[in-house]
N, C-alpha and C positions, 0 to 999 in steps of 0.2 A: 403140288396141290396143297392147300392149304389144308387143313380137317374137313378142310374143302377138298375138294381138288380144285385148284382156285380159281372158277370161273366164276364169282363172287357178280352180283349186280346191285344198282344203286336203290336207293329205298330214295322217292320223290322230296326233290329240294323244292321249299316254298322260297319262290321271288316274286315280289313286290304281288302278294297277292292270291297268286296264281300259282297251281303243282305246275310244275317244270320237269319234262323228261329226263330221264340220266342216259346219259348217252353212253353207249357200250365201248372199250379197247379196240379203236383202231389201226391201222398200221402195223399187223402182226409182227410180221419180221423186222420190224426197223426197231421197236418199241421191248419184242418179248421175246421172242425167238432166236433172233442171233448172240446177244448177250448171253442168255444163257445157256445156248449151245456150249459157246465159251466155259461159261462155270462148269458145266456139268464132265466137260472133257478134261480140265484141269484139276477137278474132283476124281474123276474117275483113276487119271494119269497116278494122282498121288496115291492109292491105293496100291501100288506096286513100290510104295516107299515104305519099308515098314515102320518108320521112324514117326511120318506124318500120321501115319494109319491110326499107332498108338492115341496120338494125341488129338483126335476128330474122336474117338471112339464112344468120348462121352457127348458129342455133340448134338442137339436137335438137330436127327434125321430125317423126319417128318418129310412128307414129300406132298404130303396137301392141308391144306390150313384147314384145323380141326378135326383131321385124318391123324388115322396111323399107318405105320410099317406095313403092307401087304406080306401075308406069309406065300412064301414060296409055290409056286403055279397057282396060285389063288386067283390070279386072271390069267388062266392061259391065251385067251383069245387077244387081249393087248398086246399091239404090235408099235415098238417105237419107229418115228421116221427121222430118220438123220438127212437132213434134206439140203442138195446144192444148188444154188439161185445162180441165176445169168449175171454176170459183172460182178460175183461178191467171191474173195475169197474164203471165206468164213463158209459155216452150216450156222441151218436153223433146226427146229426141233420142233416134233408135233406126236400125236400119236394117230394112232388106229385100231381098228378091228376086225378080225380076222371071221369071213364068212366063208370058205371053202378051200382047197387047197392050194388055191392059187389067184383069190380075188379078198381083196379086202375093204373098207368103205373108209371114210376120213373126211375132213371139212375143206370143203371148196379151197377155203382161204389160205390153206395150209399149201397149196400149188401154187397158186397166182391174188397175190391183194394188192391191191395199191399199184405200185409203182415195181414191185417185187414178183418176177416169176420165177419158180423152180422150174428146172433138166433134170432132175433126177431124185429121184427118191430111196435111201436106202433105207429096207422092210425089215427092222430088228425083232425075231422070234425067238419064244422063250428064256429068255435074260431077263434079270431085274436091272440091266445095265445099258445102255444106251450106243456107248463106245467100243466096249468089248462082251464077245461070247456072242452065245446064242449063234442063231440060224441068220445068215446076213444077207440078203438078196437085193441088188440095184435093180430099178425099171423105171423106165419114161415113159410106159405104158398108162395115163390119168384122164380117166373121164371125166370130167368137169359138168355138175348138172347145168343144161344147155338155159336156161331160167336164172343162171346163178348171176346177181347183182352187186358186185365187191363193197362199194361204198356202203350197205345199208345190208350186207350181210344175209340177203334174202337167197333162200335154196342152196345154204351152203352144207353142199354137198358134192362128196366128189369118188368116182371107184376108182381101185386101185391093180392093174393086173401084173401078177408075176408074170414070167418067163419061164416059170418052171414049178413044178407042184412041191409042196413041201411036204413032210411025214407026219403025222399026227402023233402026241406022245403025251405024257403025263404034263410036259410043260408048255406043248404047240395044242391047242383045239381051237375051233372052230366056237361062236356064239352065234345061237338060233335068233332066227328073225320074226317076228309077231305075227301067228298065226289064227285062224277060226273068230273067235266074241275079241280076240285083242287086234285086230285090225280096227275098229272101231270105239276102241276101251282111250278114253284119255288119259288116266294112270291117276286122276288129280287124288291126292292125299293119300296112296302109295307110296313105300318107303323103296328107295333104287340106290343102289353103288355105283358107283365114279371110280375111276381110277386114272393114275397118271405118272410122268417123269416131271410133273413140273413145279413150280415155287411153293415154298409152305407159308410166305409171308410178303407183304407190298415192300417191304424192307430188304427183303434178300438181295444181297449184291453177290454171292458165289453157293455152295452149297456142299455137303458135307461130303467127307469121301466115302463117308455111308451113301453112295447114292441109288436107293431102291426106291422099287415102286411104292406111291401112295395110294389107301382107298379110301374113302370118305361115306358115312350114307346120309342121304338125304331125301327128305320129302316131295313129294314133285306137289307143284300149287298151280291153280285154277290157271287158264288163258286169260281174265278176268284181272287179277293179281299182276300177274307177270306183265300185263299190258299197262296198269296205272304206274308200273316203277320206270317202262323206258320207253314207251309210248308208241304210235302206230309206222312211226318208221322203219322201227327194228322186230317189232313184234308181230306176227302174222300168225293165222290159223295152222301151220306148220310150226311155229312155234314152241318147246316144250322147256316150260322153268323150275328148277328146284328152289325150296326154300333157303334164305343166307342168314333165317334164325341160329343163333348157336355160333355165328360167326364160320360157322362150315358151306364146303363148295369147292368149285375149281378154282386154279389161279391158271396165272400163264405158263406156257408150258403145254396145260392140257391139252389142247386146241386138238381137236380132233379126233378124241379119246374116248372110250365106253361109256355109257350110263345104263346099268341093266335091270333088269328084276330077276326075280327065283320064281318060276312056276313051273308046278306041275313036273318035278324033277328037275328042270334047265334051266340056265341062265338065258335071258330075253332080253336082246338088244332093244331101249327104248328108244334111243338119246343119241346123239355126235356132238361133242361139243363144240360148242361157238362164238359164245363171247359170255364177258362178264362187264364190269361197269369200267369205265374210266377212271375212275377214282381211286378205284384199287379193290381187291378182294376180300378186305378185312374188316367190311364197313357193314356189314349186315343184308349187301342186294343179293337179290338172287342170281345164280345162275342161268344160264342160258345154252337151249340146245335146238339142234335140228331134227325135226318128229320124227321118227323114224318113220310110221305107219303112214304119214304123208309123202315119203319118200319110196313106199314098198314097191311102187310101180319101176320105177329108178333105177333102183337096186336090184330088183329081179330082172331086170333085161340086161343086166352086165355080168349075172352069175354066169 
């Protein structure tokens, strides 16, 4: 994540005249996902070199562009996906969120986009680590929302069922889902956390053996807003964009990943994340997520 978590989106290019939509990161796994799967296992790997460890020690760890370091169970509910595609030797990476002891939510795109399907999903809980630790759980058990349109990112959303229930603990919980006056609440100029495993910068080509989670906060802005920067393609009334003032937000990586609020005692899943600009995350767009509260029906028939 950038100070973001870098799901970053474009602020409108003028051509010849006319605003011109920014069009959001397509091709997840071809583009964001598998490469840095890579970094992040070859980061992780060197971590049991003490040698290397040393010498990354001083390095920007950052894990979301204009984010910092998460301290430890600060998102318990973030679940990483180490995920294996049909014909690819490699993984790709995404994340999640953890709603019950054995069902969690995540973005469409993160199973099936493009040309790219996942078989199998492994459920990384309570780790700030992707590779190793934590609670590890495989399933091919992915509901894919039946509405969901790969090309144009519409209804990406998707549930996720374990095989087996996991234990709740200082560093596994659960994040509540938008109940009572927030079913109806659009959040705009609300301040939300992101969190993530993924890039701190459009430049990242590997990333530190510090590899922890990132969280980032950001504002969430008007449907209104979010609609002049990428236009009616990508943008729908299920839509929900944080502000990429400050140069913070998701980057790649995130795909799939929390965005919450604090009320009333608990964290409140808003958000999934879902795209950012094609341009890159650094450029001031806003992020982009899938509403939760438009999804509530969705999601509650898969709990």
């Amino acid at each position: 994540m950038r100070a973001i978590l870098l799901l970053g989106l474009g602020l409108v290019a003028l051509v010849a005249g006319r605003d011109v939509p920014v069009t959001p990161q397509l091709n997840y796994h071809e583009s964001v996902g598998i490469p840095l799967a890579q970094s992040i296992k070859e980061a992780e790997d060197a971590i049991h070199d003490p040698v290397k460890s040393a010498q990354d020690a001083t390095d920007d760890n950052h894990r979301i562009v204009g984010g910092v370091i998460a301290p430890a169970n600060a998102h318990p509910h973030l679940a990483g996906l180490v995920i294996s595609l049909v014909g690819i030797a490699g993984n790709s990476v995404c994340g999640s969120s953890l709603l019950t002891t054995n069902r969690l939510v995540t973005a469409a795109h993160c199973w099936t986009h493009g040309t790219m399907q996942a078989w199998q999903f492994t459920v990384v809980l309570g780790s700030q680590f992707l590779f190793y630790g934590g609670t590890r759980i495989a399933t091919s058990q992915v509901i894919v929302h039946p509405q969901y349109v790969s090309q144009f990112l519409m209804n990406d959303v998707a549930m996720i069922y374990l095989p087996t229930h996991v234990t709740f603990s200082v560093s596994v919980q659960p994040v509540a889902l938008p109940s009572g006056t927030q079913l109806w609440d659009t959040f705009a100029g609300q301040w939300a956390t992101a969190a993530g495993y993924g890039k701190t910068s459009d430049q990242q080509a590997g990333v530190s053996t510090s590899t922890q989670i990132s969280q980032v906060t950001v504002q969430v802005i008007t449907f209104a807003d979010c609609l002049r920067v990428f236009g009616s393609s990508f943008v729908y009334d299920s839509t929900l964009c944080t502000s990429g003032t400050g140069l913070v937000g998701v980057c790649g990586g995130d795909s799939g990943g929390p965005l919450h609020i604090f009320q009333n005692g608990q964290r409140v899943l808003i958000g999934i994340s879902s795209f950012v600009a094609g341009t890159g995350c650094q450029l001031g767009h806003p992020s982009g997520f899938a509403r939760v509260t438009s999804f509530y029906g969705f999601i509650t028939q898969h709990l």
